[in-house]
Backbone bond lengths (Angstrom), bond angles and torsions (degrees), N, CA, C in turn:
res aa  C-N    CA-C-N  psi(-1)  N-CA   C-N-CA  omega(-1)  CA-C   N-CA-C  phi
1 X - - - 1.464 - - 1.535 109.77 -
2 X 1.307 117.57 113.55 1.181 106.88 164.32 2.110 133.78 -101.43
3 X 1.036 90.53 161.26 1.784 77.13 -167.03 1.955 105.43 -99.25
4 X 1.334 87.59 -168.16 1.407 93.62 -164.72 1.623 90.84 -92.10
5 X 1.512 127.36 129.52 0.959 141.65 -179.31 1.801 112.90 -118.40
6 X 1.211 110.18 29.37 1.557 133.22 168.94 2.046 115.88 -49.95
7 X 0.964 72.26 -46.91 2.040 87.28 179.38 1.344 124.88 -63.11
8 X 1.305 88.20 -51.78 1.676 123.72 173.12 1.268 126.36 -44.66
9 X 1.756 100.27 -63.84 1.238 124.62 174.94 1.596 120.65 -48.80
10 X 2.007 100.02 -54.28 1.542 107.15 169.18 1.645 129.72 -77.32
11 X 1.185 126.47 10.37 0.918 164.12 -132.08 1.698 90.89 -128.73
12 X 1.255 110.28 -83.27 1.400 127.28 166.25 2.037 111.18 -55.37
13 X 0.972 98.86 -69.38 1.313 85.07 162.61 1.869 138.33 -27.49
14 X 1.348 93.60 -55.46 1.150 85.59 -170.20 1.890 110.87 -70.82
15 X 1.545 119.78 4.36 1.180 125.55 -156.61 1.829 99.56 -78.30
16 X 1.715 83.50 -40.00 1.697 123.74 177.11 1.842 109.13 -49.21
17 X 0.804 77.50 -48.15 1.378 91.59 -166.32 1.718 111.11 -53.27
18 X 0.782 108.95 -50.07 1.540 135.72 152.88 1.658 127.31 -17.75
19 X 1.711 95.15 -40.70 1.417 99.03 -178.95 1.628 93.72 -92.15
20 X 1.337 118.47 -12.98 1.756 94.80 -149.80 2.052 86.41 -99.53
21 X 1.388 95.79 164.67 1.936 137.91 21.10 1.636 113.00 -77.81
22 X 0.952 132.90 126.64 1.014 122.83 -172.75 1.760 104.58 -82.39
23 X 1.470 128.17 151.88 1.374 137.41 164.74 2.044 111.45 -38.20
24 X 1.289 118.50 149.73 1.062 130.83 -174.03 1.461 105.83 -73.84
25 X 1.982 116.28 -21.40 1.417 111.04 -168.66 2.075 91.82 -89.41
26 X 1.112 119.70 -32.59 1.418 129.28 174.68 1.501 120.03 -50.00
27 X 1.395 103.55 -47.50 1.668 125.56 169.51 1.367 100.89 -48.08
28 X 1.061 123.90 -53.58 1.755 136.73 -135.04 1.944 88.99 -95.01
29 X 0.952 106.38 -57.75 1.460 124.78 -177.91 2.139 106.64 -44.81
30 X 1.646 93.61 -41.95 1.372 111.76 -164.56 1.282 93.78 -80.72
31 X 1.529 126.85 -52.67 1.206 126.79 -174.46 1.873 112.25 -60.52
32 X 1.436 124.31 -55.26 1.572 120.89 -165.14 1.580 94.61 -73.26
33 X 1.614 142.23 -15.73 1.485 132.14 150.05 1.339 129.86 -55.11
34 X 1.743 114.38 -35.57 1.507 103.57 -171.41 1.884 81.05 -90.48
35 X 0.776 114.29 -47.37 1.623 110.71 -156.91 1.802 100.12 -55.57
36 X 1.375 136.20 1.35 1.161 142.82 131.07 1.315 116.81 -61.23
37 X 1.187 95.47 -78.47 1.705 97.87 -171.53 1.757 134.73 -48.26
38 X 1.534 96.67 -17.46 1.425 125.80 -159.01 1.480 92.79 -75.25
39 X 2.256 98.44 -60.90 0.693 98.28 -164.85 1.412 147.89 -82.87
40 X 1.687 104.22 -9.90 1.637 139.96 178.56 1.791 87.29 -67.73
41 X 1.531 123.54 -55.41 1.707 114.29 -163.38 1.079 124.21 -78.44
42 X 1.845 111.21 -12.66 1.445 99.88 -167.20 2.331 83.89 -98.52
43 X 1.390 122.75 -30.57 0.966 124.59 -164.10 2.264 93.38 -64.04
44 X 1.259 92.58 -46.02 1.257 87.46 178.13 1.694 128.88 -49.70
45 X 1.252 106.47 -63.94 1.061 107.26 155.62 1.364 142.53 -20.94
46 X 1.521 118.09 -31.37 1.257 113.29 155.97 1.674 123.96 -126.08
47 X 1.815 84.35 45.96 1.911 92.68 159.29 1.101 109.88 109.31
48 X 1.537 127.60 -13.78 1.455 128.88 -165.48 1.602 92.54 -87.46
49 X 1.430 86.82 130.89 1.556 122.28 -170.81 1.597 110.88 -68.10
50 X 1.462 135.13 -23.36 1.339 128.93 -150.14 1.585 83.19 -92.13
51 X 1.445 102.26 160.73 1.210 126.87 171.87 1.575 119.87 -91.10
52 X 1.637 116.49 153.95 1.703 102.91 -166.77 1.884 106.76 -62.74
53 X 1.364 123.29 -25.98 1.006 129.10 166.91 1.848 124.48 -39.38
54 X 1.625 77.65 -64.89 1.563 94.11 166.53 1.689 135.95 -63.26
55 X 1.357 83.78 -26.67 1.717 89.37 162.74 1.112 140.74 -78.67
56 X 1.606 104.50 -20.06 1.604 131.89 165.14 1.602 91.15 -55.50
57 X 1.575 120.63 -83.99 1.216 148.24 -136.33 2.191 83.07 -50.45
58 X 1.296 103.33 -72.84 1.595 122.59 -174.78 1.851 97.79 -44.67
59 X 1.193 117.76 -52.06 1.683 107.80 -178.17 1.698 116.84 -90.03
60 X 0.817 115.75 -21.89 1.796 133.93 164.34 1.693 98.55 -48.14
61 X 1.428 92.35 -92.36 1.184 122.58 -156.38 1.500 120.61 -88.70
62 X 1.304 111.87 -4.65 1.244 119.91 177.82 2.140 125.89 56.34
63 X 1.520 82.69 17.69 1.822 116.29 154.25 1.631 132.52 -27.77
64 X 1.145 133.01 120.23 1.333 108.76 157.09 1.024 119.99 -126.91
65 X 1.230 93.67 141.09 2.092 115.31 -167.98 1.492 105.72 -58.93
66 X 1.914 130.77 98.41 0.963 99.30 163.76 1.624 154.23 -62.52
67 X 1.036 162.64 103.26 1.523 165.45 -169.71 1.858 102.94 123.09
68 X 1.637 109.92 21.79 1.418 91.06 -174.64 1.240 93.73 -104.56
69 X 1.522 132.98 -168.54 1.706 123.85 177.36 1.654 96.91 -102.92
70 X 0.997 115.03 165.72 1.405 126.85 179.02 1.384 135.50 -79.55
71 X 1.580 97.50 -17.80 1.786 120.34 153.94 1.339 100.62 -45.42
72 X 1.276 119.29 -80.46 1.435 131.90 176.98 1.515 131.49 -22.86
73 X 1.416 104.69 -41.57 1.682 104.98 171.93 1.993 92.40 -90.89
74 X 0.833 117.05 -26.70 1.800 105.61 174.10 1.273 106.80 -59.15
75 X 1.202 115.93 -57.73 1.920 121.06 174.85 1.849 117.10 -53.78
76 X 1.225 89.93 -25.01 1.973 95.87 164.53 0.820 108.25 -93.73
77 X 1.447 148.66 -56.49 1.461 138.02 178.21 1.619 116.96 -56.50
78 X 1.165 109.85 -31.17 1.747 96.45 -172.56 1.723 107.44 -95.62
79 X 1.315 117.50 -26.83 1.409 135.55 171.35 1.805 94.51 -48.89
80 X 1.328 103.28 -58.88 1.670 108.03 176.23 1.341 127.35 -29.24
81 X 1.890 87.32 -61.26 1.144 104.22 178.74 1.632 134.17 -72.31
82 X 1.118 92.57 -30.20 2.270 109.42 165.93 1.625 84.62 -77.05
83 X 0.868 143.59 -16.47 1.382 110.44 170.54 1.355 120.80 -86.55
84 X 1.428 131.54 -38.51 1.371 132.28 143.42 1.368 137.50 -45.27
85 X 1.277 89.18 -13.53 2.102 93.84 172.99 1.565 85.09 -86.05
86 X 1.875 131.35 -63.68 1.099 125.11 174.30 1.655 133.79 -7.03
87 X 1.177 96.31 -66.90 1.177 123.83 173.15 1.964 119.68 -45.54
88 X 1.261 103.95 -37.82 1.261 127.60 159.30 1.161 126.40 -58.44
89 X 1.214 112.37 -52.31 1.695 130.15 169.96 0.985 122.98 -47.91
90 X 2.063 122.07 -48.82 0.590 162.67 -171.88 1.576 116.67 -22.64
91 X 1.813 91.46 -46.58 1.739 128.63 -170.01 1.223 97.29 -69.05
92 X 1.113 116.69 -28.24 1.931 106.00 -168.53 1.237 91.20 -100.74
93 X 1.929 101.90 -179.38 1.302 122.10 -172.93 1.881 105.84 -117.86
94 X 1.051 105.21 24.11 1.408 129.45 -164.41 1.662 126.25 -128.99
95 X 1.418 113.13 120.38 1.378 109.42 -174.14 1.737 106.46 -132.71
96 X 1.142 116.61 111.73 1.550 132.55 -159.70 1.499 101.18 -123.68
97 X 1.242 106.67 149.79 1.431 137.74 -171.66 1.749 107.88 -46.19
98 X 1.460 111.24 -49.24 1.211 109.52 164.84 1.432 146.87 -75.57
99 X 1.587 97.02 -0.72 1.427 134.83 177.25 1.788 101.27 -80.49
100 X 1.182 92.28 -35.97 1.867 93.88 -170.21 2.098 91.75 -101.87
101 X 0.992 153.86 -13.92 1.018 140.68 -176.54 1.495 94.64 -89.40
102 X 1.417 135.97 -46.65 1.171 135.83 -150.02 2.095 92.89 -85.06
103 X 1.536 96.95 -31.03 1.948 81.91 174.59 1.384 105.79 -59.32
104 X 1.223 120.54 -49.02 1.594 130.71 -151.31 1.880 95.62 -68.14
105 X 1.475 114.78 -35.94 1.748 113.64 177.77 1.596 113.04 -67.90
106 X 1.317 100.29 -30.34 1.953 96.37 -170.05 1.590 97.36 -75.34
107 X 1.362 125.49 -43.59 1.487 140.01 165.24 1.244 102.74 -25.88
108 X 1.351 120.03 -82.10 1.245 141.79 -140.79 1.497 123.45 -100.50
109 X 1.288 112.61 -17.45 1.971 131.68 -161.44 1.525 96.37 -57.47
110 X 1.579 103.65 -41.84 1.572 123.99 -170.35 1.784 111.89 -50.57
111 X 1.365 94.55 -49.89 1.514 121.16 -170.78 1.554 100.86 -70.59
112 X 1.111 129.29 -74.69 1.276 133.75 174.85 1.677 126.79 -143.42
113 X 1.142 112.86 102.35 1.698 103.14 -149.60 1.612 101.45 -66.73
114 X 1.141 134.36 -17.83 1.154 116.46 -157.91 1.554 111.26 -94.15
115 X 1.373 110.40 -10.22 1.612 106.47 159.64 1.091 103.05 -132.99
116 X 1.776 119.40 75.54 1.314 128.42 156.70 1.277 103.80 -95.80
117 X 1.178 136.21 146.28 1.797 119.48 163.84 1.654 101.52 55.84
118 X 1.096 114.42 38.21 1.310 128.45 154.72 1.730 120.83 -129.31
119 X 1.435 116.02 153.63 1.643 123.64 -168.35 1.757 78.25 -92.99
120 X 1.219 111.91 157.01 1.606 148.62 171.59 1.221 98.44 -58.75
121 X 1.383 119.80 129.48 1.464 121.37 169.76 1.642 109.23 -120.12
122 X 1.201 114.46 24.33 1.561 139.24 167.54 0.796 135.76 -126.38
123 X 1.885 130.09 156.36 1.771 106.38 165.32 1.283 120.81 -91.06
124 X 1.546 99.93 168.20 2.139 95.40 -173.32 1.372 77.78 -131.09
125 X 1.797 94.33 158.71 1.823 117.41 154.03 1.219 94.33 -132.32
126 X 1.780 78.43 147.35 1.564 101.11 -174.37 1.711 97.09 -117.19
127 X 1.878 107.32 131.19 1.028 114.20 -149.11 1.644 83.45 -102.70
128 X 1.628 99.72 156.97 1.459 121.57 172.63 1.872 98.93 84.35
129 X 1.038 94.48 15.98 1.924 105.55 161.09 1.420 155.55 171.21
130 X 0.740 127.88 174.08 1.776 107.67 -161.35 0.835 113.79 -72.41
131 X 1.454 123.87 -40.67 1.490 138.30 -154.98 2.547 91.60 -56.30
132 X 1.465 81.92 134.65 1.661 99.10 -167.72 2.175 97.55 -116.35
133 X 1.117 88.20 105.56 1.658 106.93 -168.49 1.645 95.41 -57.13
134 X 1.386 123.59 146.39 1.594 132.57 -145.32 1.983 69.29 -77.92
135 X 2.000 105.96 168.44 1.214 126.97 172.71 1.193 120.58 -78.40
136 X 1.389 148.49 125.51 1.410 166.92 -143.68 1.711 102.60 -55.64
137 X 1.187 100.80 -31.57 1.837 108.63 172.95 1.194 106.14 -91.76
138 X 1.058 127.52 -15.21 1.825 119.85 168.98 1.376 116.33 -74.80
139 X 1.510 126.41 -36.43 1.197 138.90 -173.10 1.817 125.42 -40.32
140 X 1.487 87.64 -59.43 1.777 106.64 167.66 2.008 104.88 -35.41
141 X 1.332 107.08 -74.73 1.342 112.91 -171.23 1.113 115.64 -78.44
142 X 1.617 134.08 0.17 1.670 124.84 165.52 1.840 96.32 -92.89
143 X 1.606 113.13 -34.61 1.143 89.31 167.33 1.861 148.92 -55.20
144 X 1.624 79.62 -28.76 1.772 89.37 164.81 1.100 106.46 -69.12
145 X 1.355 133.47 -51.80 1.462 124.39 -143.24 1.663 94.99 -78.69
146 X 1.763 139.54 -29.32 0.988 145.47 131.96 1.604 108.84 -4.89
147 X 1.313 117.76 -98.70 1.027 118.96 177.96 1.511 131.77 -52.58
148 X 0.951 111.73 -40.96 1.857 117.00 162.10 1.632 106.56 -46.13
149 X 1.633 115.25 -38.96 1.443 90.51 -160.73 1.768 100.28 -106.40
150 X 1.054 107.21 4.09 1.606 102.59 169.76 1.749 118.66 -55.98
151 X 1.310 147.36 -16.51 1.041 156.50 174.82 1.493 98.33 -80.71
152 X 1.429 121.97 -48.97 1.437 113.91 -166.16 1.650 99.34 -78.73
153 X 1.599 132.03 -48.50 1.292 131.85 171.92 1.705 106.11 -27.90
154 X 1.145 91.88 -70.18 2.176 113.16 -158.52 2.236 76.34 -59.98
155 X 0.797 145.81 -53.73 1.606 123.75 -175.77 1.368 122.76 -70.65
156 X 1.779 105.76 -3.60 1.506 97.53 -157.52 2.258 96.89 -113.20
157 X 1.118 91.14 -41.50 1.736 122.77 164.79 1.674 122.42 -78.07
158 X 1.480 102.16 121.37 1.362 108.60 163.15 1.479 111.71 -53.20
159 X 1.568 129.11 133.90 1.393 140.00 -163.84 1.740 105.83 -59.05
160 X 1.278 127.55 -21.44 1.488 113.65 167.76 1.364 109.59 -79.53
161 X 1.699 116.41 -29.60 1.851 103.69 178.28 1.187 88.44 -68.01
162 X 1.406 141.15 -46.88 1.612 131.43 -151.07 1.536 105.31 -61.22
163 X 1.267 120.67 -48.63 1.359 142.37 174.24 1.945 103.65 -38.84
164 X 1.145 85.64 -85.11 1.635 98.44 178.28 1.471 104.37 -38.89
165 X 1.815 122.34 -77.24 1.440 99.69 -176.30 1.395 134.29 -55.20
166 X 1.382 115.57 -21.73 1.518 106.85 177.51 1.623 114.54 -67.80
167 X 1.193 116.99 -30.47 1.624 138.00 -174.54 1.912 86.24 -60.65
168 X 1.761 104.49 -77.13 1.624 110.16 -174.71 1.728 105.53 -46.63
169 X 1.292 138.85 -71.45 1.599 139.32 -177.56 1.227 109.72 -55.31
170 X 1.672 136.28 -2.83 1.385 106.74 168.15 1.700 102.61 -112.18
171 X 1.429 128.92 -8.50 1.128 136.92 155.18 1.483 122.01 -53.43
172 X 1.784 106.50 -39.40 1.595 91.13 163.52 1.339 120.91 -93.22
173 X 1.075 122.56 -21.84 1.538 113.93 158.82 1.445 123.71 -49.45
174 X 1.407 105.36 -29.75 1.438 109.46 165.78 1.446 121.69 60.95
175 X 1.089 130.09 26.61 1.766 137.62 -148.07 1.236 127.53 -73.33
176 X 1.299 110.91 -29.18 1.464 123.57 165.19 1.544 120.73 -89.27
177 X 1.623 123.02 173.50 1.553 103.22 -148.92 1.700 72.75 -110.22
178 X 1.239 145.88 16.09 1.414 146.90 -167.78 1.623 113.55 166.96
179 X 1.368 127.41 136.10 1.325 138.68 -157.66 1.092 117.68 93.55
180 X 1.302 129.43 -13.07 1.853 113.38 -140.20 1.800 91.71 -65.04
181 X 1.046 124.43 -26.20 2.176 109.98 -168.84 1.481 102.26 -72.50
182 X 1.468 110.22 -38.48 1.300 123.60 -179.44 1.334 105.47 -46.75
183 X 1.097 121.16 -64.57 1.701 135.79 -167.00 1.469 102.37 -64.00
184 X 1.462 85.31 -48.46 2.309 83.81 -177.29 1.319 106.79 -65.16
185 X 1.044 126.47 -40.40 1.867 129.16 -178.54 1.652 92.92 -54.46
186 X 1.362 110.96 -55.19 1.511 105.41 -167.62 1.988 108.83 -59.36
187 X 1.065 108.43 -68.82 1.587 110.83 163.91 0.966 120.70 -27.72
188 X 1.719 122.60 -57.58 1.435 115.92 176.59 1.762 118.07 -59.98
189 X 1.508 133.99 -26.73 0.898 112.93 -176.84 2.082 103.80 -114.75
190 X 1.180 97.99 9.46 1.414 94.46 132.11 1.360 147.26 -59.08
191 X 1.246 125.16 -63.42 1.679 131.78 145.79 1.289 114.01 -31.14
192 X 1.778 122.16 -52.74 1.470 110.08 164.42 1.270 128.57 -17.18
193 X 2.091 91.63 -65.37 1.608 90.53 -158.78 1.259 108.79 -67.08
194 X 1.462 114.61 -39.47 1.222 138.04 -170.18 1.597 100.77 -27.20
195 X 1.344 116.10 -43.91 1.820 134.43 -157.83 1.010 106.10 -105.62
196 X 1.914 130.01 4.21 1.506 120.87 178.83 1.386 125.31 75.70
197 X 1.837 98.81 22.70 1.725 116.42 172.30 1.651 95.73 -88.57
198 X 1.205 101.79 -171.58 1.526 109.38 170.49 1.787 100.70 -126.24
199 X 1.010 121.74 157.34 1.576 139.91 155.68 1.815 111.18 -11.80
200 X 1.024 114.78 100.92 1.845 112.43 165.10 1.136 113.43 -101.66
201 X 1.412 96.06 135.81 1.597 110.27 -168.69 1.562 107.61 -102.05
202 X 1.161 145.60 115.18 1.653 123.44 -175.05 1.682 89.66 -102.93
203 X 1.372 114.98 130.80 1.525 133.37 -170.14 1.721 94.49 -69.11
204 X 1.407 96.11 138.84 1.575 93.51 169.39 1.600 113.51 -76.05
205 X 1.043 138.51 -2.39 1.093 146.82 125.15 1.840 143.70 -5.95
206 X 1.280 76.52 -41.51 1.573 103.63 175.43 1.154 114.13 -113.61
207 X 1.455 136.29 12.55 1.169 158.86 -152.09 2.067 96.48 -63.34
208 X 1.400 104.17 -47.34 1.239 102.54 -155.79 1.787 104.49 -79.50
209 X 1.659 107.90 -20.99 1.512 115.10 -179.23 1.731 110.05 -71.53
210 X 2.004 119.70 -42.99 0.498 87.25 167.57 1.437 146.93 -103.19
211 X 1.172 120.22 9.53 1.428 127.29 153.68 1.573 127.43 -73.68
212 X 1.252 127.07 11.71 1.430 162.48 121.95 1.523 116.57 -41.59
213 X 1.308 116.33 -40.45 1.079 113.27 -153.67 1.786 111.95 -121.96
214 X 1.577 96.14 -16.82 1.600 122.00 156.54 1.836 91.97 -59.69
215 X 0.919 136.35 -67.89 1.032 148.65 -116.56 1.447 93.37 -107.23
216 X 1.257 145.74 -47.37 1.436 122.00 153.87 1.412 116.66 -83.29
217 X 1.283 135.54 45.09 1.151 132.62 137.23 1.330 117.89 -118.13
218 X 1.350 118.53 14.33 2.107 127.14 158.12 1.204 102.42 -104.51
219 X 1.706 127.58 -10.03 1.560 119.94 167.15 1.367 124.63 -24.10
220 X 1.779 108.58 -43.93 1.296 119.50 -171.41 1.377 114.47 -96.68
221 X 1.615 138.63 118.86 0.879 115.13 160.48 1.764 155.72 -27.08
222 X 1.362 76.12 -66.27 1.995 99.57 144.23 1.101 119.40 -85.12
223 X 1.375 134.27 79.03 1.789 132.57 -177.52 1.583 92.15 -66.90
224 X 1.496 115.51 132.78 1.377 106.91 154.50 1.676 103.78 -109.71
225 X 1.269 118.23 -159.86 1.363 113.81 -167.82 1.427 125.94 -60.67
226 X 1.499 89.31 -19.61 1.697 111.17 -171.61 1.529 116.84 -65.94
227 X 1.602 88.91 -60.12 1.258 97.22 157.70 1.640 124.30 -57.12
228 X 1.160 154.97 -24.68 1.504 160.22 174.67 1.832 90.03 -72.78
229 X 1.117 120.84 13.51 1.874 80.96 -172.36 1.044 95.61 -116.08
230 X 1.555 144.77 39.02 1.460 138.74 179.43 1.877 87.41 -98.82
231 X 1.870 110.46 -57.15 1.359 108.27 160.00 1.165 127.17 -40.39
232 X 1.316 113.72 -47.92 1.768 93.07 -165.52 1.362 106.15 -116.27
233 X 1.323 106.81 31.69 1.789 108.00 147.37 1.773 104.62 -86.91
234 X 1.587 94.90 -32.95 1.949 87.82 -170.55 1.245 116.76 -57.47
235 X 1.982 106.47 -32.81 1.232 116.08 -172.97 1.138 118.15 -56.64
236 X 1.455 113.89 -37.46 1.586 118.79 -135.82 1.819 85.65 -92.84
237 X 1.709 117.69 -16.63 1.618 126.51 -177.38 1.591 90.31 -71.71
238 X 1.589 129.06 -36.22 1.248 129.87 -155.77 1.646 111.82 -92.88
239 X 1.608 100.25 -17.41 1.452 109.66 162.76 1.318 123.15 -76.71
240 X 1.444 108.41 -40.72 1.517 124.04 -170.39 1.416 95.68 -66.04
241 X 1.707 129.88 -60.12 1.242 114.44 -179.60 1.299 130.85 -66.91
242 X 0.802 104.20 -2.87 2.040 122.48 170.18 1.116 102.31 -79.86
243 X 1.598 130.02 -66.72 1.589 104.71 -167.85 1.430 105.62 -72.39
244 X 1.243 137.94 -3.79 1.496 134.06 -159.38 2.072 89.12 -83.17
245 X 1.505 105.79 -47.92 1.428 104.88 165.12 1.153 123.01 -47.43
246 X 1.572 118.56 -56.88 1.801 121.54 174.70 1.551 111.97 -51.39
247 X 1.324 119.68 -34.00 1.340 124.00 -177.12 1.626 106.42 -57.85
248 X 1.413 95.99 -30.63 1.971 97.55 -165.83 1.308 100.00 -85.72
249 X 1.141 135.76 -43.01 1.614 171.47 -170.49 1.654 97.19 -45.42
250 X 1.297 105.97 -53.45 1.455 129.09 -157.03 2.269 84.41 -89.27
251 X 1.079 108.62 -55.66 1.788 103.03 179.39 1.171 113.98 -44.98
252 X 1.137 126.77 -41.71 1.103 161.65 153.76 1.897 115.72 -13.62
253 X 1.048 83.23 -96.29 1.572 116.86 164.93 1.850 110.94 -8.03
């Protein structure tokens, strides 16, 4: 069980706050670390074989891992690359429909271009649980209503619940026919930055808590918030240990 680590987090934050603006060579330094780290934990997480080493070596250096499959350096290179468009985004206070199709294409173009930055025109099951991803004609109109209500969430929610539910509501919408955690990891710590968080990394390590924890908060058909807080208590554990890293990151520096 994890608890709500909301206090904590701002608490820590505000310690953060302290160092910035941070220098342009600090930025740069901060950015080619998470955009490793980001991208080795969230790629891991769903099976990709390279190591965080190896993911450096393949997005650095433009490397290939011998005995790994070649999916694998595509899922590091374009993950890279949605993370640098991210990063861009970052600047605004705004997250739009074409903002989230265009992460899911730099991701994915590699893999198969023609449904990169495209909605699913099929059904999927998602194995190891019940939960049954909405039907390929539903997608179009939960995606609006998705995007329509992200402005009212981010005014109504402290920016780690906002974080967490947008990550949990576009995972069950499920919209793409491959990526969708990828994309939600990316979204979710979009809004972060957006709010003056730093980058959360969830360890592949914990792999089994948090897909555990996706998973009793789609229990409910109608999740209301109540239901969402098994997720975004984990999150807010996955935020807290993230800035506690940026805190060191920043000593560092």
């Amino acid at each position: 069980m994890y608890e709500n680590r909301i206090e904590d987090i701002d608490r820590l934050k505000k310690k953060i706050d302290k160092h910035r603006p941070l220098t342009p060579a600090q930025l740069s330094k901060l950015k080619e670390y998470y955009c490793i780290g980001l991208t080795y934990s969230s790629n891991a997480l769903e099976g990709n074989s390279l190591t965080e080493t190896e993911t450096k070596v393949v997005i650095e250096d433009g490397l290939t891992i011998g005995g790994k499959p070649l999916k694998d350096h595509y899922e590091a290179i374009g993950h890279g690359e949605a993370f640098n468009f991210l990063y861009g985004l970052s600047k605004q206070q705004t997250i739009s429909e074409k903002d989230i199709l265009k992460l899911h294409h730099f991701f994915y173009y590699r893999i198969d271009e023609k449904k990169a930055g495209q909605y699913r025109t099929e059904k999927v099951i998602i194995t190891g649980t019940e939960f049954i991803p909405p039907k390929p004609s539903q997608i179009g109109s939960l995606m609006q209503r998705f995007i329509a209500d992200i402005p009212k969430l981010k005014k109504k929610y402290h920016p780690v619940e906002f974080a967490a539910l947008l990550h949990l509501d576009f995972v069950t919408i499920h919209p793409f026919i491959d990526g969708n955690g990828r994309t939600a990891r990316l979204l979710m710590n979009l809004a972060l930055l957006q709010s003056g968080y730093c980058i959360t990394i969830i360890p592949p390590l914990l792999r089994s808590d948090y897909i555990n924890n996706i998973k009793k908060s789609q229990e409910t058909i109608h999740a209301t918030f109540n239901d969402k807080k098994p997720f975004i208590y984990f999150i807010s554990s996955m935020v807290y240990e993230s800035m506690k890293e940026y805190s060191r990151l920043l000593k560092a520096l």
